[in-house]
ROPADO-946536 format. One record per residue (C-alpha): x, y, z. Coordinates in Angstrom, 2 decimals, decimal comma. Example, Ala and Ser with C-alpha at 12.3 -4.5 7.8 and 13.67 -1.06 7.14 Angstrom:
BEGIN
+---------+---------+---------+
|       X |       Y |       Z |
+---------+---------+---------+
|   12,30 |   -4,50 |    7,80 |
|   13,67 |   -1,06 |    7,14 |
+---------+---------+---------+
//
This chain:
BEGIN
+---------+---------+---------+
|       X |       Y |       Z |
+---------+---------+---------+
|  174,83 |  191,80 |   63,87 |
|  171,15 |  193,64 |   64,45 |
|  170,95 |  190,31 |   66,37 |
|  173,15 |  191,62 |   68,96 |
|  171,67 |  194,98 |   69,84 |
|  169,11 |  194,27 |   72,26 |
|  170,96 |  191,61 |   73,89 |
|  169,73 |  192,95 |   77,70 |
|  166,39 |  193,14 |   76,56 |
|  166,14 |  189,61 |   75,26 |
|  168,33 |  188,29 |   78,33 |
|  165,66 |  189,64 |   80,31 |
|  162,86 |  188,09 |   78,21 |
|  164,77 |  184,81 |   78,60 |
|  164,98 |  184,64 |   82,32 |
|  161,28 |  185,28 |   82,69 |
|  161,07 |  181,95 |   80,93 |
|  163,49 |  179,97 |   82,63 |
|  163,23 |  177,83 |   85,58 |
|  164,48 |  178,33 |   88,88 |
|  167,06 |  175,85 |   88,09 |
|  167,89 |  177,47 |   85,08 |
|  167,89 |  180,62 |   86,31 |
|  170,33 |  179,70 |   89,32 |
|  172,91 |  178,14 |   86,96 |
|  173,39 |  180,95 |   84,33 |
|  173,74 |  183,56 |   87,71 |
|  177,06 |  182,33 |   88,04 |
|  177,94 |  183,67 |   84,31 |
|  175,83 |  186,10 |   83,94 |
|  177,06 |  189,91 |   83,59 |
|  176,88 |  192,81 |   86,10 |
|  175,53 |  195,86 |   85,01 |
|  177,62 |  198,43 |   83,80 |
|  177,74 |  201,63 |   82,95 |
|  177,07 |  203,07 |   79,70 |
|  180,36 |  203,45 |   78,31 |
|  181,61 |  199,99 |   79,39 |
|  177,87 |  198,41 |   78,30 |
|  178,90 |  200,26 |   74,55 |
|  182,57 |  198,56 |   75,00 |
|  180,79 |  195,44 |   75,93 |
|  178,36 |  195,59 |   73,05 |
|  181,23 |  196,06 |   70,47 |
|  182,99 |  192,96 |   71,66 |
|  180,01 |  190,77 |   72,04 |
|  179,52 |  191,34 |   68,09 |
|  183,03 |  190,65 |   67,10 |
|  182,91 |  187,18 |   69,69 |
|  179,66 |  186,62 |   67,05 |
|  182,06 |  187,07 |   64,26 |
|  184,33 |  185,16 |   65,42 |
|  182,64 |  182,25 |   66,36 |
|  180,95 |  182,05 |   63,22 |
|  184,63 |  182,70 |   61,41 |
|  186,33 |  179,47 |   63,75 |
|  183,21 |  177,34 |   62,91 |
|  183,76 |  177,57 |   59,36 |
|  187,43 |  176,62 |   59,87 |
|  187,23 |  173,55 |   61,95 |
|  187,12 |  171,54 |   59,07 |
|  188,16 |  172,32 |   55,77 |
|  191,16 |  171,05 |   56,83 |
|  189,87 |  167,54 |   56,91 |
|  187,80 |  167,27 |   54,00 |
|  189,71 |  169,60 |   51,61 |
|  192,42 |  166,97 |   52,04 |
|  189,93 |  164,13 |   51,34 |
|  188,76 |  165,39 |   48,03 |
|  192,44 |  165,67 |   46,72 |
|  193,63 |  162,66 |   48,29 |
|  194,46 |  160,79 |   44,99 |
|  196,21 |  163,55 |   43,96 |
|  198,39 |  164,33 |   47,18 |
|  199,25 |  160,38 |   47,32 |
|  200,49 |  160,88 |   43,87 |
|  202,37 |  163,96 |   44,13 |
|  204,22 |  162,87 |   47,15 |
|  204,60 |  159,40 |   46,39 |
|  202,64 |  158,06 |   49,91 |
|  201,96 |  154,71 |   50,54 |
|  198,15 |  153,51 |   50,48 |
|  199,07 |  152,37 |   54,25 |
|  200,00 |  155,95 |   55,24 |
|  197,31 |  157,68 |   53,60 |
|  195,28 |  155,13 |   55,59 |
|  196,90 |  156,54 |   58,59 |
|  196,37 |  159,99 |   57,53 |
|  192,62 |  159,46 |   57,74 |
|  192,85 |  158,18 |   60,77 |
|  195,00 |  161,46 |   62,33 |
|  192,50 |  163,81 |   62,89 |
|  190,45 |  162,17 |   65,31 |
|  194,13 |  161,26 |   67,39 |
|  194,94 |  164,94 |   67,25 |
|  191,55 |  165,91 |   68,29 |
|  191,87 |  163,69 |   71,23 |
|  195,87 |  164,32 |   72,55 |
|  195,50 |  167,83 |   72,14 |
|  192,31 |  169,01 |   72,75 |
|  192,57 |  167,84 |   76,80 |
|  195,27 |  170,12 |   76,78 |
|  192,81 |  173,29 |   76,14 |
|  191,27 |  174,07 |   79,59 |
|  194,74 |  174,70 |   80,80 |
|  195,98 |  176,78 |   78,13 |
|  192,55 |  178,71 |   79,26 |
|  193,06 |  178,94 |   82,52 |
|  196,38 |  180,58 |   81,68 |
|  195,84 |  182,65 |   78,38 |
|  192,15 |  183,30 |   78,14 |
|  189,95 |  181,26 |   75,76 |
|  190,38 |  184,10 |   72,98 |
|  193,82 |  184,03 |   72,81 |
|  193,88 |  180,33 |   72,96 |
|  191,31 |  180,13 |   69,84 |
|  192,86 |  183,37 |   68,47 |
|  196,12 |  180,84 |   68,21 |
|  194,75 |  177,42 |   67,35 |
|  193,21 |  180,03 |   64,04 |
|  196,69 |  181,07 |   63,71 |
|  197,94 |  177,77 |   63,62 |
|  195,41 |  176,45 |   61,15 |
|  196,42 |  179,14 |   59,02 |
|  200,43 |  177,98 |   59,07 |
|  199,31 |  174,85 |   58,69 |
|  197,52 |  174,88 |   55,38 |
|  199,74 |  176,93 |   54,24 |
|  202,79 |  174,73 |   54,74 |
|  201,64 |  171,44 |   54,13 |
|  201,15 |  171,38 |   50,49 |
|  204,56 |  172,61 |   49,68 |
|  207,37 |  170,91 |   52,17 |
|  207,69 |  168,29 |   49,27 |
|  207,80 |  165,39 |   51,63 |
|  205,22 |  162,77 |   53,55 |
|  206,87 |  163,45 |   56,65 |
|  206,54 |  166,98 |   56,32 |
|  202,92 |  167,15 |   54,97 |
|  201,73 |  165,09 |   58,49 |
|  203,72 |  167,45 |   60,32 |
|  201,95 |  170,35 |   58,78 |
|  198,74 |  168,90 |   58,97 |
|  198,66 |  167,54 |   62,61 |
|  199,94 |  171,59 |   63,13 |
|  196,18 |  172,58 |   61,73 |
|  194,52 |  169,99 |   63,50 |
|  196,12 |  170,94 |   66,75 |
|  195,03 |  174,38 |   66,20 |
|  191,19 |  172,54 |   65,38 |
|  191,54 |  171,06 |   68,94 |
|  191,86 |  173,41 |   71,13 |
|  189,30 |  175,69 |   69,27 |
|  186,96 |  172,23 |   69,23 |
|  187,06 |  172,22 |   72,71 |
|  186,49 |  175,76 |   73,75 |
|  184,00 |  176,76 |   71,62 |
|  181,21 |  175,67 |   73,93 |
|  183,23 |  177,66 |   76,34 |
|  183,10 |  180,91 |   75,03 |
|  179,27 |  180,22 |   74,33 |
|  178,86 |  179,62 |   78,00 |
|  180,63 |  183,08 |   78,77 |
|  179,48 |  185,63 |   76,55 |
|  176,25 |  184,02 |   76,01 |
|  174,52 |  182,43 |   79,07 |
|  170,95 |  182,63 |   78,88 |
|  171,38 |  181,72 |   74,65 |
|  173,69 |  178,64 |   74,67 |
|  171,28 |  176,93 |   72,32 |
|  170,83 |  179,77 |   69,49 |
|  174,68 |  180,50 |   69,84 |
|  176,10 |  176,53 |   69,91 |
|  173,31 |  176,21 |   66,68 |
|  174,76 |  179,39 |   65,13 |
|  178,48 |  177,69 |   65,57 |
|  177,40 |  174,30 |   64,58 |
|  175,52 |  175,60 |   61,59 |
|  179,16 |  177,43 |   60,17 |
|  181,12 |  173,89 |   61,05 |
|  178,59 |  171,98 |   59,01 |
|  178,68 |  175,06 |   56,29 |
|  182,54 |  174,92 |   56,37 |
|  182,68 |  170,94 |   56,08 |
|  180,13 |  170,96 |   52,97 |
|  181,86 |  173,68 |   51,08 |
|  185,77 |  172,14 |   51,51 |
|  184,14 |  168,97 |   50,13 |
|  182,38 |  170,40 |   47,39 |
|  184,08 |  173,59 |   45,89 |
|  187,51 |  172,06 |   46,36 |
|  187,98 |  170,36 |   43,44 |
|  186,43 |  173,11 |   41,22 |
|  188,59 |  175,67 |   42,83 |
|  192,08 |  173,57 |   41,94 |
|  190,94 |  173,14 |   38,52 |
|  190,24 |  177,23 |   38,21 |
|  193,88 |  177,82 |   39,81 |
|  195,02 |  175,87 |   37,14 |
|  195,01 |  172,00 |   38,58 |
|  197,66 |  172,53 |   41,52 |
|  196,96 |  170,11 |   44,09 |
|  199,19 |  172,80 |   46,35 |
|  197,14 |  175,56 |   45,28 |
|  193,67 |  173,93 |   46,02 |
|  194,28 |  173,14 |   49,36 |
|  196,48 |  176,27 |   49,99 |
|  193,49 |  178,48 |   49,13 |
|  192,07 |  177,21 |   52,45 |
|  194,41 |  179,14 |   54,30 |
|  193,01 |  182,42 |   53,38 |
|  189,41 |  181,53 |   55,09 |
|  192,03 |  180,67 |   58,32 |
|  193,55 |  183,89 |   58,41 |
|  190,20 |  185,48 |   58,35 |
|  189,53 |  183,87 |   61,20 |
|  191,99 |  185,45 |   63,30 |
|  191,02 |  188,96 |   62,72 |
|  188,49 |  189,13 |   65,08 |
|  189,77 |  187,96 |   68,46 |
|  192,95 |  189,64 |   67,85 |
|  191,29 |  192,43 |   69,97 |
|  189,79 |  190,04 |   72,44 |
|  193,47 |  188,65 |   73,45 |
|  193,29 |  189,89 |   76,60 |
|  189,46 |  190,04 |   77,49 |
|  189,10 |  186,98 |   79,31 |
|  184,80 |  187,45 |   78,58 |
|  182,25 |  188,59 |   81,20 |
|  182,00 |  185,33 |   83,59 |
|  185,62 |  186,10 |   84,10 |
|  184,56 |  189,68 |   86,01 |
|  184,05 |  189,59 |   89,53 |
|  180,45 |  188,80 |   90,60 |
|  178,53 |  186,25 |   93,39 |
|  178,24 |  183,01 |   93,12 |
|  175,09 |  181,33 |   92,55 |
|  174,14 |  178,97 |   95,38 |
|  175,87 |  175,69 |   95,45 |
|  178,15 |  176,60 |   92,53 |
|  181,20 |  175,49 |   92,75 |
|  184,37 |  178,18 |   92,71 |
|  185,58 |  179,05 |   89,34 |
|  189,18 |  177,32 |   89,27 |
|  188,24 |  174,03 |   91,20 |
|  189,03 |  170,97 |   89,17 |
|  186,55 |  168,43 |   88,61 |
|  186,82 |  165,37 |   88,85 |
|  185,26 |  164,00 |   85,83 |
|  185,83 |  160,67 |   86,34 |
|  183,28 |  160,77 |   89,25 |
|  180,44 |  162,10 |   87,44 |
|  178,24 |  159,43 |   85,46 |
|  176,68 |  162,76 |   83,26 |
|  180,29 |  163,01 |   82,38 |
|  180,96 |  159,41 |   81,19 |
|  177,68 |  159,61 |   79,53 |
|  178,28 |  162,66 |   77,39 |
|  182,04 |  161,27 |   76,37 |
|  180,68 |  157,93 |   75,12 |
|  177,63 |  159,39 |   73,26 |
|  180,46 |  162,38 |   71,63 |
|  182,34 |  158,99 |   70,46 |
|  179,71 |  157,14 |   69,02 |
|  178,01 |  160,04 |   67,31 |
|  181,79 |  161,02 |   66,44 |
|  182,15 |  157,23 |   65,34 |
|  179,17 |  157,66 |   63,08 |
|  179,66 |  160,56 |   61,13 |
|  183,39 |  159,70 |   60,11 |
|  181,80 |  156,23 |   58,68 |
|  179,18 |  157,93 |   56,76 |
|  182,20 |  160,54 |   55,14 |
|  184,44 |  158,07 |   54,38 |
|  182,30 |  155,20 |   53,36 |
|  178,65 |  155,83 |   52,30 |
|  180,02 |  157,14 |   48,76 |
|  181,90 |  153,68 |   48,13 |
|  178,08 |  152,18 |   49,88 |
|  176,47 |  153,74 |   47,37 |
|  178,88 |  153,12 |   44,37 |
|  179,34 |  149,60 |   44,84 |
|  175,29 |  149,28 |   44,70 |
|  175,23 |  150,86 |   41,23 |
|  174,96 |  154,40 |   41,72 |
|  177,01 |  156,44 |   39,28 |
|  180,56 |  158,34 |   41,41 |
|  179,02 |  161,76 |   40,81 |
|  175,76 |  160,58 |   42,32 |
|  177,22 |  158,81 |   45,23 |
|  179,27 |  162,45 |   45,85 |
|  176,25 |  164,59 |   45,49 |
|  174,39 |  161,96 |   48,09 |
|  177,48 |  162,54 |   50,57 |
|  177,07 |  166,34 |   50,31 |
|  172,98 |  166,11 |   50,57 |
|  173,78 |  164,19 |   54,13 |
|  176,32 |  166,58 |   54,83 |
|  174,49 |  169,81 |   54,25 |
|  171,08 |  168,92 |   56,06 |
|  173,54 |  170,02 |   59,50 |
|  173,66 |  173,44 |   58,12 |
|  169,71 |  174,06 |   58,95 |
|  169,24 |  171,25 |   61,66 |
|  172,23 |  171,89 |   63,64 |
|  170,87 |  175,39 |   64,06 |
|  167,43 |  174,18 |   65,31 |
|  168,35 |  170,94 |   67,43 |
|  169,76 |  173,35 |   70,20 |
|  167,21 |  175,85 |   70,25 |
|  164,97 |  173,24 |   70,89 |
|  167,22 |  171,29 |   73,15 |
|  168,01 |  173,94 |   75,50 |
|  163,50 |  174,60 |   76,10 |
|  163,28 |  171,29 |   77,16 |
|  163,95 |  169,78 |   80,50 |
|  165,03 |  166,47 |   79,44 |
|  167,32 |  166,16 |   75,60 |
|  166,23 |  162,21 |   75,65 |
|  163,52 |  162,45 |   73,28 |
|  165,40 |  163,88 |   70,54 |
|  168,50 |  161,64 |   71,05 |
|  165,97 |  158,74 |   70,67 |
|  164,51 |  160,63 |   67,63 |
|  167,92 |  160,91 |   65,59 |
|  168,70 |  157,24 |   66,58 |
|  165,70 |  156,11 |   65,02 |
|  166,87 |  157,91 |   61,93 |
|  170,33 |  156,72 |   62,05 |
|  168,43 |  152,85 |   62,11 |
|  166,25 |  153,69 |   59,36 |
|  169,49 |  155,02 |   57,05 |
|  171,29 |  151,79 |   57,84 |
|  168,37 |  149,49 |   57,22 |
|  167,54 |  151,52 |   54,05 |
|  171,69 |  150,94 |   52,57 |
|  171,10 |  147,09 |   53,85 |
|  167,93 |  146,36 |   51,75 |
|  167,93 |  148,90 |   49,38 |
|  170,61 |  150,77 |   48,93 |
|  170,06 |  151,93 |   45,51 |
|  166,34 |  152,22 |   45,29 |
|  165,61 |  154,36 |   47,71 |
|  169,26 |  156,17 |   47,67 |
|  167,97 |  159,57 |   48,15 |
|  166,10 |  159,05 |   51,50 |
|  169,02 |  157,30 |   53,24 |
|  171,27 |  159,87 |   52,62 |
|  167,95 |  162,27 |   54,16 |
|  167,64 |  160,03 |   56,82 |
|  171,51 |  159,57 |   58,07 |
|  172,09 |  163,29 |   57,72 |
|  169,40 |  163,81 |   60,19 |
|  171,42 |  160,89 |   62,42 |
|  174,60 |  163,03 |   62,22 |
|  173,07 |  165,69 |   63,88 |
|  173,33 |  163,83 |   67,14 |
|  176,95 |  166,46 |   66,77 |
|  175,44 |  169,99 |   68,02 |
|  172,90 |  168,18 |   70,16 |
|  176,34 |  167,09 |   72,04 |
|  177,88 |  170,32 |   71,98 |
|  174,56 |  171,90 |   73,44 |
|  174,81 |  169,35 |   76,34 |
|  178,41 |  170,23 |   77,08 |
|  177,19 |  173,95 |   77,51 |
|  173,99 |  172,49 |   79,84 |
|  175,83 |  170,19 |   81,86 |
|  178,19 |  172,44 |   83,77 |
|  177,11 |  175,50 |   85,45 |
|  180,62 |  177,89 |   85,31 |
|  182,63 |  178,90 |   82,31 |
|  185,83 |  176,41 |   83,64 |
|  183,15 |  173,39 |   83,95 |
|  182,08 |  173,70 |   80,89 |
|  185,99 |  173,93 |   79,54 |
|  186,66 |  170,87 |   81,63 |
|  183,72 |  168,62 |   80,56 |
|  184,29 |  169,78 |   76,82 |
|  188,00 |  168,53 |   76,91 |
|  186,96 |  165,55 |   78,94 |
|  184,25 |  164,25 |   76,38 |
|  185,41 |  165,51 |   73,44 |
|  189,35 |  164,03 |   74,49 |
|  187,36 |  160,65 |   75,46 |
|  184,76 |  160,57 |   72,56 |
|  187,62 |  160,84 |   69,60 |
|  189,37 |  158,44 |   71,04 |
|  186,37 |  155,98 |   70,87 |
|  185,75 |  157,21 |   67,08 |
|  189,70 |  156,07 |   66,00 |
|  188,89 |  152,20 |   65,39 |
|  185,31 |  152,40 |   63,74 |
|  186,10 |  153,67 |   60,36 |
|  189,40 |  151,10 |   60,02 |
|  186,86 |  148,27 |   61,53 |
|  184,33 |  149,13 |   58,80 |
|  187,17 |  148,84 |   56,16 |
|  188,42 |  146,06 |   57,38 |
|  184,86 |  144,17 |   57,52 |
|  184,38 |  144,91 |   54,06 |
|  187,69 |  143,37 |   52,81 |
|  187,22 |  140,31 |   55,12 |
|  183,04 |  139,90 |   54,16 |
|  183,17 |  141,27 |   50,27 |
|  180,18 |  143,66 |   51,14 |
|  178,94 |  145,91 |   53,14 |
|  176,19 |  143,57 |   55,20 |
|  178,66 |  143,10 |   58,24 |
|  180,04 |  146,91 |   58,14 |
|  176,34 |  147,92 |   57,96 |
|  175,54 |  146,01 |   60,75 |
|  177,74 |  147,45 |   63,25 |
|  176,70 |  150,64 |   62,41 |
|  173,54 |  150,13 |   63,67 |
|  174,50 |  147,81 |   66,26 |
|  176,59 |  150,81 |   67,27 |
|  173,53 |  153,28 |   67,50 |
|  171,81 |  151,57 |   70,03 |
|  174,28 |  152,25 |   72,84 |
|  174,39 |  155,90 |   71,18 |
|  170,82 |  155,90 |   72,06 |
|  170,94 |  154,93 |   75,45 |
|  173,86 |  156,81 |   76,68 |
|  173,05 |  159,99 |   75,14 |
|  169,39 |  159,36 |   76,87 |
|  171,43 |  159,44 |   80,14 |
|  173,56 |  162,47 |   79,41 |
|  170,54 |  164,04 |   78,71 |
|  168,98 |  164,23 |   82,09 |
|  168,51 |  167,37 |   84,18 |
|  171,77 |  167,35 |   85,85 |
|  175,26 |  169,30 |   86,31 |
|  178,42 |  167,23 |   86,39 |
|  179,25 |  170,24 |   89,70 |
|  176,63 |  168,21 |   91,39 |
|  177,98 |  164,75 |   90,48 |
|  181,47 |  165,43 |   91,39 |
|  181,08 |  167,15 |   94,48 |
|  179,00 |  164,91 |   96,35 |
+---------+---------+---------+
//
């Protein structure tokens, strides 16, 4: 929280570094000065947005992969087919996609910390639920619940960044994307330990979860009805656009750009959880050793995803390290192609770099609008576009596989896949503001 205290000092420290360009697109976020007992007031809630950013990270997906490690045990205990479980893999992504377009609005209307303040709430009723209704129908009704309360919060997370912090979108989105890789590693690894301590309950393992959710909603409970400082009256920077005119992001190509590289990095990642294990197993690796490979790819987010957008956000063009983490991503996938086995421990190195491509997106989101409503539109736009591109690659990789009888064909398309990755995230990477695009 120290962090926090000499926030105007360091904002001014930033803006001596920044760019005219920069500079003119966080004026029309920044905050006006205050006096001292609203700056104090301002101070407190600028730690607890902190807190609760880092709280929501760490809840977006436990949901997901707490699930994943039990899913034997769920299919048996509620008697699912192997065709709906299939399905149930494939919900999160849909859910992501139907409901998170429907966050800017709720925004507009509520204020983004009520609206994340909810989706915690929901997550929390959600796991709670699920593992006790008794019934398939029941469980996906519980779970797409959570994952509606993931979607919203998915989408204005960036958001909030922009608000309360617009001269640090980069520290703050690598802060947040740090916690969501944190979260994701721990569901998947502690989850099975922590059913077998609660005495082997499937219902009690993934129950636990809803705990961390509650905790979540603590802290914005007092930030209801603060809508953050870019919602206070101020000026206009020049050529900004006013605060609740919809874009049209259709028109802008930064737009299209930024949804199709969130779908194939999106893509990406949910073929390396649900298949690199199996990858690795049916090369000769022992199960344990294919898990502890998943979590190694997994957990090299937690310190990455806090450096890519520091470093993202000093430079003028985010190209260069898309290009970077595609190369990685090509030299994973050649790596499980020759030799998957022998050199096991690098791939799994080398595609958790890959998967990094994540906060690098969610740092562009916060860079290509200039206003606090942009940046809720773009987010909703890309990420709504980008899961929906993500829903057929893991079932096309499964179904390669069956069809084939290895993984040459799957691996393949994965890094077929990459190179558009590559070149559209190149594109949304450019020096540009979709306000610019889609006012022209």
């Amino acid at each position: 929280m120290s962090l926090m205290a000499s926030e105007e000092t360091r904002t001014v420290e930033t803006r001596t570094e920044m760019s005219p360009t920069e500079r003119g697109r966080t004026a029309a976020t920044s905050t006006p000065r205050t006096t001292p007992g609203a700056g104090r007031t301002r101070a407190w809630a600028t730690r607890l947005v902190v807190v609760g950013i880092v709280l929501s990270a760490l809840n977006l997906r436990p949901a997901i992969t707490s699930l994943g490690a039990l899913l034997e045990e769920v299919r048996d205990g509620l008697g699912m087919s192997g065709s709906v479980a299939g399905l149930l893999t494939s919900v999160p992504p849909l859910c992501f996609a139907v409901f998170g377009v429907t966050a800017p609005r709720l925004a507009r209307r509520f204020g983004p910390a009520a609206v994340v303040c909810a989706g915690m709430a929901a997550i929390t009723a959600g796991l709670l639920i699920r593992p006790y209704v008794g019934n398939t129908a029941g469980f996906l009704a519980a779970s797409a619940l959570a994952l509606m309360g993931i979607a919203v919060s998915n989408v204005l997370m960036p958001v909030i960044v922009k608000q309360w912090f617009p001269d640090r979108v980069g520290s703050m989105t690598g802060l947040y994307s740090m916690a969501l890789a944190l979260g994701t590693s721990l569901a998947a690894a502690v989850t099975v330990p922590l059913t077998d301590a609660l005495g082997g309950s499937w219902q009690s393992g993934l129950a636990v979860w809803a705990a961390v959710a509650a905790a979540a909603v603590l802290p914005w409970l007092p930030l209801v009805r603060d809508r953050g400082p870019a919602a206070r009256p101020q000026a206009p920077a020049r050529g900004a656009t006013q605060q609740h005119t919809p874009l049209r992001m259709t028109r802008s190509r930064t737009a299209w750009a930024l949804a199709v590289f969130f779908g194939l990095q999106a893509t990406a990642a949910y073929i390396t959880m649900g298949w690199m294990p199996q990858i690795f197993r049916d090369a000769g690796v022992p199960a344990g050793t294919a898990g502890v490979l998943l979590a190694v790819t997994m957990v090299m987010g937690v310190p990455l995803a806090f450096v890519i957008p520091r470093v993202a956000t000093r430079l003028p063009h985010q190209g260069p390290i898309v290009l970077v983490l595609g190369a990685c991503g090509l030299a994973g996938y050649a790596g499980l192609y020759f030799a998957p086995a022998g050199g096991a421990w690098v791939w799994a190195v080398l595609l958790g770099v890959s998967n990094c491509a994540f906060p690098l997106a969610l740092t562009l989101v916060g860079m290509r609008a200039r206003s606090g409503p942009g940046v809720a539109q773009l987010s909703a736009f890309a990420q709504s576009t980008g899961y929906l591109i993500s829903i057929p690659g893991p079932l096309l990789v499964g179904v390669l596989y069956q069809q084939s009888g290895g993984w040459g064909l799957p691996i393949a398309l994965m890094a077929a896949l990459m190179v558009p990755q590559m070149v559209v995230g190149f594109l949304a990477g450019r020096d540009r503001t979709i306000e610019d695009e889609t006012t022209r």
